[in-house]
MMTF fields as JSON, N, C-alpha, C and O atoms, coordinates in Angstrom:
{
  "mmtfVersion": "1.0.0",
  "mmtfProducer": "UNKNOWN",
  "numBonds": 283,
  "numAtoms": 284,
  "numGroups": 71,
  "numChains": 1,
  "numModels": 1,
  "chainsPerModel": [1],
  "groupsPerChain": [71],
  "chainIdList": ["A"],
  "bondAtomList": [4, 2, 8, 6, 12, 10, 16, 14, 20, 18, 24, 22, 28, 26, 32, 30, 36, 34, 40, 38, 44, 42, 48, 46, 52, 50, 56, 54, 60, 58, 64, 62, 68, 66, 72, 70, 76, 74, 80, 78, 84, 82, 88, 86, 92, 90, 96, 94, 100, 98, 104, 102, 108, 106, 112, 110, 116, 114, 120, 118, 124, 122, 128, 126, 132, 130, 136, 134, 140, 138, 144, 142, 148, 146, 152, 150, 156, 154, 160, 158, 164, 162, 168, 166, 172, 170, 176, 174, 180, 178, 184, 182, 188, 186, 192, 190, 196, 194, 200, 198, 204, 202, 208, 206, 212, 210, 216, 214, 220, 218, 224, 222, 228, 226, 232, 230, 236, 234, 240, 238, 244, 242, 248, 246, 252, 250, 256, 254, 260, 258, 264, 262, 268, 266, 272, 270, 276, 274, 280, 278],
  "bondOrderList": [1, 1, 1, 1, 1, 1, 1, 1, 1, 1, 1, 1, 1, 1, 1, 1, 1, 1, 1, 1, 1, 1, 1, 1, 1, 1, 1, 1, 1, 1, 1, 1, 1, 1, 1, 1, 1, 1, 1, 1, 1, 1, 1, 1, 1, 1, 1, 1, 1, 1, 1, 1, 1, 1, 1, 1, 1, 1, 1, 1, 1, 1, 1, 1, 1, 1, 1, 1, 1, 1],
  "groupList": [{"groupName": "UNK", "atomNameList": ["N", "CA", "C", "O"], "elementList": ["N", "C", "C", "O"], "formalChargeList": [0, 0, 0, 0], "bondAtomList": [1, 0, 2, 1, 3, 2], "bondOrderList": [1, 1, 2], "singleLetterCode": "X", "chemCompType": "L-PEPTIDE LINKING"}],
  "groupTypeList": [0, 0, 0, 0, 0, 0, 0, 0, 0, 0, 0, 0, 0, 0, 0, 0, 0, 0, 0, 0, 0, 0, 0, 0, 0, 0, 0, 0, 0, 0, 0, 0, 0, 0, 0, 0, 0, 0, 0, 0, 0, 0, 0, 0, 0, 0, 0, 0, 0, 0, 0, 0, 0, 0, 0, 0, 0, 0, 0, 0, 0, 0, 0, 0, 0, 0, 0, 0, 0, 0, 0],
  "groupIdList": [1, 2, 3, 4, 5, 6, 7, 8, 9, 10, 11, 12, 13, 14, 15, 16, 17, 18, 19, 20, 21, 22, 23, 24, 25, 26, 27, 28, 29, 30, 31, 32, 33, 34, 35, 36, 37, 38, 39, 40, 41, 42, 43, 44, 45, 46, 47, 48, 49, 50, 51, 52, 53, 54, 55, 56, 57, 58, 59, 60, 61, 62, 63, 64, 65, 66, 67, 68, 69, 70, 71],
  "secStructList": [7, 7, 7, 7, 7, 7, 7, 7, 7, 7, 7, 7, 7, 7, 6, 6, 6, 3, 3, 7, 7, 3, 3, 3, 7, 6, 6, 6, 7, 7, 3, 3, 3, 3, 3, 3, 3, 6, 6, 6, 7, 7, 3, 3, 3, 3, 3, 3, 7, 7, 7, 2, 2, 2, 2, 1, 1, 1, 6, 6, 6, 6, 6, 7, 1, 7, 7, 7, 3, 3, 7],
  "xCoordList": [68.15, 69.147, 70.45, 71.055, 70.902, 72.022, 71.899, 71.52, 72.087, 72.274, 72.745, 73.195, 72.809, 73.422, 74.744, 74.926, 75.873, 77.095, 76.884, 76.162, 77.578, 77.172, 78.671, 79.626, 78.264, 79.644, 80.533, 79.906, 81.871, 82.811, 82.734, 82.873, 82.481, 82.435, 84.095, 85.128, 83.719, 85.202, 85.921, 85.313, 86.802, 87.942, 88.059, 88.81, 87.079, 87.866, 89.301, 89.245, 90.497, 91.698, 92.128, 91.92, 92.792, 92.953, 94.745, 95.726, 94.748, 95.935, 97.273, 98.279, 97.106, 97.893, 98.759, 99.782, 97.704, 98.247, 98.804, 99.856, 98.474, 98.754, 98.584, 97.813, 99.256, 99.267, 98.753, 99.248, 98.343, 98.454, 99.278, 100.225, 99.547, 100.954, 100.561, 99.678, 101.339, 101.283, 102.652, 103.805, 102.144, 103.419, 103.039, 102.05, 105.009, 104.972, 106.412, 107.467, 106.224, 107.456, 108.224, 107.849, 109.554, 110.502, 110.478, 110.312, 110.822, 110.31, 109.64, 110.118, 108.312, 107.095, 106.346, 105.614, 106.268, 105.805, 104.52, 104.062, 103.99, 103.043, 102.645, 103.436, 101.604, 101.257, 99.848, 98.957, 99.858, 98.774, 99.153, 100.142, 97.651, 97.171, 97.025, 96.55, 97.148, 96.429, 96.911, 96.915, 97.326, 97.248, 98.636, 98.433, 99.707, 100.77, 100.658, 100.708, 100.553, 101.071, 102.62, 103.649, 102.451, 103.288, 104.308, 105.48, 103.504, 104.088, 105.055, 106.18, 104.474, 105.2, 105.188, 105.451, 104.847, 104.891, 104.665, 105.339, 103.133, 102.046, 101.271, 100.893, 101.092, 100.656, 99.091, 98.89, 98.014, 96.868, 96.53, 96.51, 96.348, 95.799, 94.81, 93.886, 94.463, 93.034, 92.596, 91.703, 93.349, 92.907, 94.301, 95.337, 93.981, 95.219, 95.025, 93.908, 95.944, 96.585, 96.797, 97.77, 95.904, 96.391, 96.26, 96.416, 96.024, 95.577, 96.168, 96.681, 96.294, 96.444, 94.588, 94.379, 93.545, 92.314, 91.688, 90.753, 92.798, 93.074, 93.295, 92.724, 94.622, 95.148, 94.868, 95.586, 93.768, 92.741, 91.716, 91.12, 91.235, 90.436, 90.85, 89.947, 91.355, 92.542, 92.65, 92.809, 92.528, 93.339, 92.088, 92.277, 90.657, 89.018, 88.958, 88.836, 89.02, 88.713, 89.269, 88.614, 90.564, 91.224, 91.317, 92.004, 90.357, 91.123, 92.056, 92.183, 92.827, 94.439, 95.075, 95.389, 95.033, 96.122, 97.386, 97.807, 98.059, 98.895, 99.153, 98.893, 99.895, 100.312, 101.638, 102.026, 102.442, 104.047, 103.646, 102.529, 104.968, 104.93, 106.584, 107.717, 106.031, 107.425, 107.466, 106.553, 108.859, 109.464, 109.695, 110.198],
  "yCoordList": [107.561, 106.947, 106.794, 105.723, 108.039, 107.698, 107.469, 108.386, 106.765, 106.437, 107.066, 108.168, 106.97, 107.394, 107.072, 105.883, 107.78, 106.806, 106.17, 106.611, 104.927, 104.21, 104.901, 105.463, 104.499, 105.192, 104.053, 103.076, 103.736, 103.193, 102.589, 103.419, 100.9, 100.552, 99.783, 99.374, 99.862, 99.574, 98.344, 97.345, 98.155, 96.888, 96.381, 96.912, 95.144, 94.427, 93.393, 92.657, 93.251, 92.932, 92.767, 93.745, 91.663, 90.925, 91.755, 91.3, 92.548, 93.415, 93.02, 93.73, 91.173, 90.614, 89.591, 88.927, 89.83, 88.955, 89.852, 89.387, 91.383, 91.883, 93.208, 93.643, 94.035, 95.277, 96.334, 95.817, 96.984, 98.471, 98.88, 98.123, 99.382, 99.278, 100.107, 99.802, 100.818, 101.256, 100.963, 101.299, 100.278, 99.614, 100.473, 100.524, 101.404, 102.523, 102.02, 101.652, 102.086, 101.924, 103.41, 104.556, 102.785, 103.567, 104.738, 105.957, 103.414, 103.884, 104.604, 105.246, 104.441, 104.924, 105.628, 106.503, 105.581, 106.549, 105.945, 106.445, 104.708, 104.004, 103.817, 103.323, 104.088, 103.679, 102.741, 103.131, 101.58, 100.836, 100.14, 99.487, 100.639, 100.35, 99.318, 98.828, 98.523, 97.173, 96.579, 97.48, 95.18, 94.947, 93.436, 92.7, 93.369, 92.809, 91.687, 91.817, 91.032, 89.98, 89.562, 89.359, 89.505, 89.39, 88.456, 88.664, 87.059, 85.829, 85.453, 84.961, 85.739, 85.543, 86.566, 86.408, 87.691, 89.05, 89.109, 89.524, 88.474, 88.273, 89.616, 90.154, 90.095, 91.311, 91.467, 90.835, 92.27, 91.71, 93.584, 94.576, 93.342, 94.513, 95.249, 94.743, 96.592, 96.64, 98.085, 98.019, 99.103, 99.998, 100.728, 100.669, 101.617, 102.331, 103.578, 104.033, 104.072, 105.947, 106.459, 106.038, 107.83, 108.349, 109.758, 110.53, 110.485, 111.295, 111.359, 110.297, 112.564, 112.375, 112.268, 112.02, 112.569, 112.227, 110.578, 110.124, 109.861, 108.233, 107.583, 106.692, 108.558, 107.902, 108.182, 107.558, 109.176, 109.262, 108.626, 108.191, 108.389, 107.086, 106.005, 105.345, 105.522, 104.272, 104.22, 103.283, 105.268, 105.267, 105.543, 105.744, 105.667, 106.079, 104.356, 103.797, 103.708, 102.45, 101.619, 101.108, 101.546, 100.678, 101.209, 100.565, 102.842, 103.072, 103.2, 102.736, 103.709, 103.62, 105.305, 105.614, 106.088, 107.535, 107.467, 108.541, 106.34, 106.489, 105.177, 104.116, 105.482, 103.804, 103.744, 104.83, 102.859, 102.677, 102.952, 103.012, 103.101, 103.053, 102.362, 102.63, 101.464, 100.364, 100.622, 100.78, 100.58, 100.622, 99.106, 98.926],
  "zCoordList": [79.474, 78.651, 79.417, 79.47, 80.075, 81.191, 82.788, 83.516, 83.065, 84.363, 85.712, 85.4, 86.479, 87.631, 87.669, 87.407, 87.93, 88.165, 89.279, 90.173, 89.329, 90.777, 91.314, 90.778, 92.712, 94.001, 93.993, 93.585, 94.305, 93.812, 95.171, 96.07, 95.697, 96.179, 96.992, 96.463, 98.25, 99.176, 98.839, 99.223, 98.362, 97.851, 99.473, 100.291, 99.779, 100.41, 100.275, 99.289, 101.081, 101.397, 102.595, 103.313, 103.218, 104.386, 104.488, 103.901, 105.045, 105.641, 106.166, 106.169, 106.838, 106.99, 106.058, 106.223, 104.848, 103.659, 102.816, 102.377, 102.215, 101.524, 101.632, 102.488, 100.807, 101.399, 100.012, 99.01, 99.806, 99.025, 97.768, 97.984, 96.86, 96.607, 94.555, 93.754, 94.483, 93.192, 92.511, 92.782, 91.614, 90.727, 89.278, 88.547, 89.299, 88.369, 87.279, 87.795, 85.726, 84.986, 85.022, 84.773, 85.481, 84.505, 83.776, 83.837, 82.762, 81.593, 80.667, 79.731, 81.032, 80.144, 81.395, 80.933, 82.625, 83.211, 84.015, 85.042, 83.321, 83.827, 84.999, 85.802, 85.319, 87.575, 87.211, 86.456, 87.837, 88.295, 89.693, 90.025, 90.592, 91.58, 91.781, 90.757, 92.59, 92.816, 94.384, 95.223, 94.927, 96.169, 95.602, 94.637, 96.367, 96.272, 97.876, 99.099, 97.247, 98.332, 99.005, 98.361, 100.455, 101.179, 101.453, 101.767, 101.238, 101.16, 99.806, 99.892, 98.752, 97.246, 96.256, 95.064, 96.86, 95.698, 94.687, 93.744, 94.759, 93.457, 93.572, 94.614, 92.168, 92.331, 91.652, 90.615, 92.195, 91.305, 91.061, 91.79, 89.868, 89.279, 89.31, 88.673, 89.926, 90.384, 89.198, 88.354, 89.406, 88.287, 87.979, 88.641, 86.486, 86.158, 86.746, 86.993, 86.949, 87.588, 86.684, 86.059, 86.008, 85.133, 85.7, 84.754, 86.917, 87.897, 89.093, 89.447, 90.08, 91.085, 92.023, 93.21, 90.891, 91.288, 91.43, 92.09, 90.367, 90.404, 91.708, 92.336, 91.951, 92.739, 94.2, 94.98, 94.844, 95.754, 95.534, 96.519, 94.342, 94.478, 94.631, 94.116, 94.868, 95.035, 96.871, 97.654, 97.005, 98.459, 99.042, 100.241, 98.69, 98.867, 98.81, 99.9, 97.877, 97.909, 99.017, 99.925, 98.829, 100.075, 101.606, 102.399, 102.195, 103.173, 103.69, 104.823, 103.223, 103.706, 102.929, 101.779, 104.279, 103.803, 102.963, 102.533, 102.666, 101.682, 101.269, 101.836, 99.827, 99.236, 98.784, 98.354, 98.739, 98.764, 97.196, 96.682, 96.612, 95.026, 94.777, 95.178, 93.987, 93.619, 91.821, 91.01, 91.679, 90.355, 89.796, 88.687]
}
């Protein structure tokens, strides 16, 4: 009836276009992960942070030892 969890497969992203980036409110405290572009600082949403276990998966997905965090 339950499944296997599947393993959280690697977010490909072109490094010279865009970078990493956790966009956190203020406000309310909010963090979502996702990948911000360089050229026009379009931001695409990839998952929410509600963990610091989130947010190593985040950094498991994209390869990358750390991620900027913008307000």
């Amino acid at each position: 009836m339950f499944g296997k969890k599947k393993k959280p497969q690697p977010i490909s992203y072109d490094p010279d276009i865009q970078y990493p980036v956790i966009r956190a409110s203020i406000c309310t405290g909010e963090q979502v992960a996702g990948f911000k572009d360089k050229a026009n600082g379009h931001f695409t949403e990839i998952m929410l942070i509600r963990s610091q276990g989130d947010l190593e998966a985040f950094k498991a997905l994209c390869g990358v030892d750390e991620v900027k965090t913008e307000y």
